[in-house]
C-alpha positions in Angstrom: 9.0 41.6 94.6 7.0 44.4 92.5 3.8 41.7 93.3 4.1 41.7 96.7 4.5 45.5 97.4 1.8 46.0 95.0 -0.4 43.6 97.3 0.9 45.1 100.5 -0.7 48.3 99.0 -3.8 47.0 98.3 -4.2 45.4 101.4 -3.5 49.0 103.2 -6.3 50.6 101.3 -8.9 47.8 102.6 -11.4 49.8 104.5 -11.0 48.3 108.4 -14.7 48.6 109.5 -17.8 49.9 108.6 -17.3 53.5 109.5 -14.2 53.8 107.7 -15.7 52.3 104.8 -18.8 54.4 104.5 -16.2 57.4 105.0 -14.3 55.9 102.4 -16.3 53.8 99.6 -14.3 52.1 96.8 -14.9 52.9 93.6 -17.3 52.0 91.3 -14.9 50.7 88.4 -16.6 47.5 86.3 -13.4 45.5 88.4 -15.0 46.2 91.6 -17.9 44.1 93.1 -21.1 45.8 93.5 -21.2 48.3 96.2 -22.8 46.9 99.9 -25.0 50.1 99.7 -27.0 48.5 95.9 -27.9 45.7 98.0 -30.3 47.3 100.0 -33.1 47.3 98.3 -32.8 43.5 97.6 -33.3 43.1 101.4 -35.7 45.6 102.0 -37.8 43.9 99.2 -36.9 40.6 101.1 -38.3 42.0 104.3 -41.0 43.8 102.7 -42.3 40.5 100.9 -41.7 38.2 104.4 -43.9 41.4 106.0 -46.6 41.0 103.6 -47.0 37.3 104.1 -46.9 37.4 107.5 -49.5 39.9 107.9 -51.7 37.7 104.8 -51.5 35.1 107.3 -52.2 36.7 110.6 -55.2 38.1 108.5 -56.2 34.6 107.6 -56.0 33.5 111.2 -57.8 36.7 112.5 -60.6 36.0 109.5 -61.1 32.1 110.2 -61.3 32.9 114.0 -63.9 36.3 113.1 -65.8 33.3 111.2 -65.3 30.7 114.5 -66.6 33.5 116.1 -69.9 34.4 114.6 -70.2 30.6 113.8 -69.9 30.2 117.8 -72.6 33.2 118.2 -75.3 31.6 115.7 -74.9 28.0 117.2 -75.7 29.7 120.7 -77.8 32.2 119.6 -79.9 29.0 118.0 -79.5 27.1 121.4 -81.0 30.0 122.9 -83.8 30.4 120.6 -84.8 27.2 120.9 -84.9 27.1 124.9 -86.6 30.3 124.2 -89.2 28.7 122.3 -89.2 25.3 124.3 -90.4 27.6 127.8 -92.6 29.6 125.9 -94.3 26.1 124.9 -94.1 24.4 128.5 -95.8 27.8 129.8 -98.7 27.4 127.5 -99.2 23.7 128.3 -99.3 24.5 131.7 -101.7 27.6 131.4 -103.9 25.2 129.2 -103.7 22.2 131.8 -104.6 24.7 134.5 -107.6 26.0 132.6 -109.3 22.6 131.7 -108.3 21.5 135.5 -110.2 24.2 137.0 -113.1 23.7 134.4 -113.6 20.6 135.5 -113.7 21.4 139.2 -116.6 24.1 138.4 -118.7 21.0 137.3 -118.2 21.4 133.9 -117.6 18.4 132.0 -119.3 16.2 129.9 -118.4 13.0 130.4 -118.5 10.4 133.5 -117.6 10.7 137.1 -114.8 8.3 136.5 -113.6 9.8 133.4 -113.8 13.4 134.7 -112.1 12.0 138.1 -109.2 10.8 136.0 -108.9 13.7 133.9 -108.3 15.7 137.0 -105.6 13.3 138.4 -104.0 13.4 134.7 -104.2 17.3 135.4 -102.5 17.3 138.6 -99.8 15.7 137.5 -99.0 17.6 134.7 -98.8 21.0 136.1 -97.2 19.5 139.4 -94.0 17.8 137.0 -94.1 21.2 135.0 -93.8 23.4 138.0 -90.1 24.6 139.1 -89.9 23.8 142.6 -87.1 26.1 142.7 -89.2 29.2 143.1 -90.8 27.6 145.8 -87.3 28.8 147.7 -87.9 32.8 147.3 -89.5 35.3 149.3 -92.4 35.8 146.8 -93.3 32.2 147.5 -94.1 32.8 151.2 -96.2 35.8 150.1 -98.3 33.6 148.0 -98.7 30.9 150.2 -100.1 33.3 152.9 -103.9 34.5 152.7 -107.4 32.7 152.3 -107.9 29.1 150.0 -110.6 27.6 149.0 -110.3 23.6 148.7 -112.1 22.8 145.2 -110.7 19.3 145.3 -109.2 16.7 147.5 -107.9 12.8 146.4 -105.8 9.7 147.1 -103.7 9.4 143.3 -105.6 6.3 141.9 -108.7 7.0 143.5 -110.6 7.7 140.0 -111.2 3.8 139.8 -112.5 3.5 143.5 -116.3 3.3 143.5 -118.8 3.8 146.0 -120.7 0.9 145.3 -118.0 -1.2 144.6 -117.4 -4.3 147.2 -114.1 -4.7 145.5 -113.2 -0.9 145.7 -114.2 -1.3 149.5 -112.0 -4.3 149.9 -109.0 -2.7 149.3 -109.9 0.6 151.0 -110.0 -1.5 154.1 -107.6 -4.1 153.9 -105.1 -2.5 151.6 -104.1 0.7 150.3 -106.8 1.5 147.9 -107.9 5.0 147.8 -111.4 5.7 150.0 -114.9 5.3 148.2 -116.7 7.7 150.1 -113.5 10.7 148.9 -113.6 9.7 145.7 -117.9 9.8 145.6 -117.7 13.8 147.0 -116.0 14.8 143.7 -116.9 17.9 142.7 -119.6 17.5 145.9 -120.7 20.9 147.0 -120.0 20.0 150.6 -116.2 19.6 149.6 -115.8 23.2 148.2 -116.6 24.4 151.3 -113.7 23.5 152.7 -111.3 27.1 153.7 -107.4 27.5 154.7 -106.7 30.7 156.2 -102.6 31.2 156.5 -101.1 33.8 159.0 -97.6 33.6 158.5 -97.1 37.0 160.1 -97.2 35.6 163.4 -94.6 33.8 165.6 -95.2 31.1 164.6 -97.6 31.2 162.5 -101.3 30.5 162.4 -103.4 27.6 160.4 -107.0 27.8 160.4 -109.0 25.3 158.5 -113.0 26.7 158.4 -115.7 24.2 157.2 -118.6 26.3 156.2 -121.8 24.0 157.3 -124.1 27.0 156.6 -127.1 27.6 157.8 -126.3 24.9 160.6 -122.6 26.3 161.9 -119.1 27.0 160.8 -116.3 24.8 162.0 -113.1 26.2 162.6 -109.8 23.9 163.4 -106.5 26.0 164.3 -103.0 24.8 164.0 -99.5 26.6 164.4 -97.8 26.7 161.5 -94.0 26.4 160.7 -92.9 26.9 156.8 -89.4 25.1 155.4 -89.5 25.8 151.3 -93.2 26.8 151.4 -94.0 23.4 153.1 -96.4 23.9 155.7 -95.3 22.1 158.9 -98.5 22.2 161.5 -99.6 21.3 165.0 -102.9 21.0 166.0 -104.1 22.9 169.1 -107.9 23.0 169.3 -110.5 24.5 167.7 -114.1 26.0 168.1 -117.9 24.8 166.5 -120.0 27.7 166.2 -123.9 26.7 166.2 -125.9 29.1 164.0 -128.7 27.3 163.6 -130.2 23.8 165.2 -131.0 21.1 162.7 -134.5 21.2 163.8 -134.8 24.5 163.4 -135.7 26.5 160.9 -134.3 30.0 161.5 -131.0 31.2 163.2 -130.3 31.7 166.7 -130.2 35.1 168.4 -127.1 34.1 169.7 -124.5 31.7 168.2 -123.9 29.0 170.4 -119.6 28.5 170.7 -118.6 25.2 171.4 -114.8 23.6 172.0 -113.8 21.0 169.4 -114.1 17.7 170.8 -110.5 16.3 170.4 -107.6 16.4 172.5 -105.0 17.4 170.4 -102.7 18.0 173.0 -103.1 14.2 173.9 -102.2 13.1 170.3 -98.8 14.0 170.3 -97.0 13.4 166.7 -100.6 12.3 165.5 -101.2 15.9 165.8 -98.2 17.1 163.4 -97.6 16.7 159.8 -96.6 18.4 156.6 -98.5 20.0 154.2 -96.6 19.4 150.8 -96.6 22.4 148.3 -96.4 21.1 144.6 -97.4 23.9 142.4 -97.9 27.6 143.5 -98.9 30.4 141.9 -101.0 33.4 142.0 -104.4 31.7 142.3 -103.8 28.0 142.2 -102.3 25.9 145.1 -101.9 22.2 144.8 -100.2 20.4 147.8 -100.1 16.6 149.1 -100.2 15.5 152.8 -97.1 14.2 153.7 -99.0 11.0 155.5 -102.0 10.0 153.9 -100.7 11.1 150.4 -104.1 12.5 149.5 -103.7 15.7 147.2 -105.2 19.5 147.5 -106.3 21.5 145.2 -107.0 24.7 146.0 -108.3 28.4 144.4 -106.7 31.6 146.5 -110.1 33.5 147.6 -109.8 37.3 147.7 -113.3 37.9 150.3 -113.3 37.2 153.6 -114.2 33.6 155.0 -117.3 33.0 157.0 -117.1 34.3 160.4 -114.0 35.4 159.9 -114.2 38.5 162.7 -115.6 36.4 165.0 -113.4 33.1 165.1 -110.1 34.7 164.3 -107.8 37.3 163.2 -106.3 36.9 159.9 -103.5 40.0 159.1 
């Protein structure tokens, strides 16, 4: 009986909650258990130590992903030096192929017809597969493709092997679809770099005029409308004029220029009158473009002066 009422008073000092007991702490006798207050510290240590770690490994992750990173950033930063470099190579080619190309149209070169013919083709070929046809689609293009060319070459691709006095080389310029003797023999020929395109594009629709300069005899002058779709030329025939300066048998000029219609009925020809003028390469001075129906490729240089007879057979803006 004494042990149970000694209980029953223990049991009524038992703090009931948490308020009561932090109004009312037990004491701190070597009987009683260690206070909830000392153990604290343990779990702020605890929480402190789980804290640190945490934060050691988000700093790990944030480091390894800093290093990812600037790994990421060289590796493209490498990429992009090397396209860098890679352009800056193709650009020089191509200035370099341009420069032996028109060389070689000047009359400069050393070695055979044949060779220097091929050469020329070899030439083409590598500007044409360098150039971006891309730009061809901007405004700027259409403002270089308009103005006054000089044709400095012309030729069917393969024609370097074709040879005037060949019988085989005629045989399959008539009977198949070798490249034309008498094209490839006016290589570099004078008569050939006569040869003007005047482009109007400023007009609706615009204006072609191809001038053959057959000085001191006469100019011939061939017009065309003129349609453009990607710097394409798309062109229709419609006359043209032959201005006589001079008679062959004379051997002075005329007082008077005689002005004669061209001799063909373009009107009459229909689609024979129509094609496409190709552009390949384009750029400030340098034109090279390929006929959509015979194949043969251009070469032209951009001339700054006027053409011959230029006030009197037509108006170029």
């Amino acid at each position: 009986m004494a042990m149970v009422t000694q209980l029953s008073s223990s049991i009524s000092r038992t703090p009931t909650s948490h308020k009561h007991q932090a109004a009312h702490p037990p004491s701190l006798s070597r009987a009683s258990p260690r206070p909830w207050r000392c153990e604290a510290p343990r779990l702020s240590a605890a929480v402190v130590s789980l804290a640190v770690t945490s934060a050691s490994a988000s700093l790990g992750v944030l480091n390894v992903s800093r290093l990812w990173g600037r790994a990421g950033r060289r590796s493209r930063g490498s990429r992009d030096s090397r396209g860098s470099r890679a352009a800056v190579v193709a650009v020089c080619a191509a200035n370099e192929a341009k420069s032996e190309l028109l060389d070689l149209l000047s009359g400069n070169w050393d070695s055979s017809r044949v060779n220097a013919a091929q050469r020329v083709e070899d030439l083409v070929a590598e500007l044409v597969t360098s150039f971006d046809k891309e730009k061809l689609k901007s405004e700027d293009a259409q403002k270089l493709l308009a103005g006054r060319w000089k044709l400095l070459n012309t030729f069917t691709p393969g024609q370097a092997a074709a040879n005037l006095f060949s019988l085989k080389s005629w045989q399959e310029y008539v009977f198949g679809k070798g490249p034309s003797p008498v094209q490839a023999a006016a290589f570099t020929n004078s008569a050939v770099q006569k040869v003007y395109q005047a482009l109007d594009l400023t007009a609706t629709p615009g204006r072609w005029y191809n001038v053959i300069d057959a000085s001191p005899l006469g100019i011939i002058c061939l017009e065309a409308d003129l349609s453009t779709e990607e710097s394409d030329l798309r062109f229709q025939w419609t006359g043209g004029r032959i201005v006589i300066r001079r008679p062959p048998w004379a051997d002075r000029d005329l007082e008077e220029p005689i002005c004669l219609p061209y001799p063909v009925p373009f009107k009459l020809l229909g689609d024979r009158a129509r094609g496409i003028f190709e552009t390949d390469y384009l750029d400030d001075d340098l034109r090279i473009s390929r006929g959509s129906k015979s194949g043969s490729v251009f070469v032209l240089a951009r001339v700054r002066d006027p053409l011959p007879m230029e006030d009197e057979l037509y108006d170029l803006a």
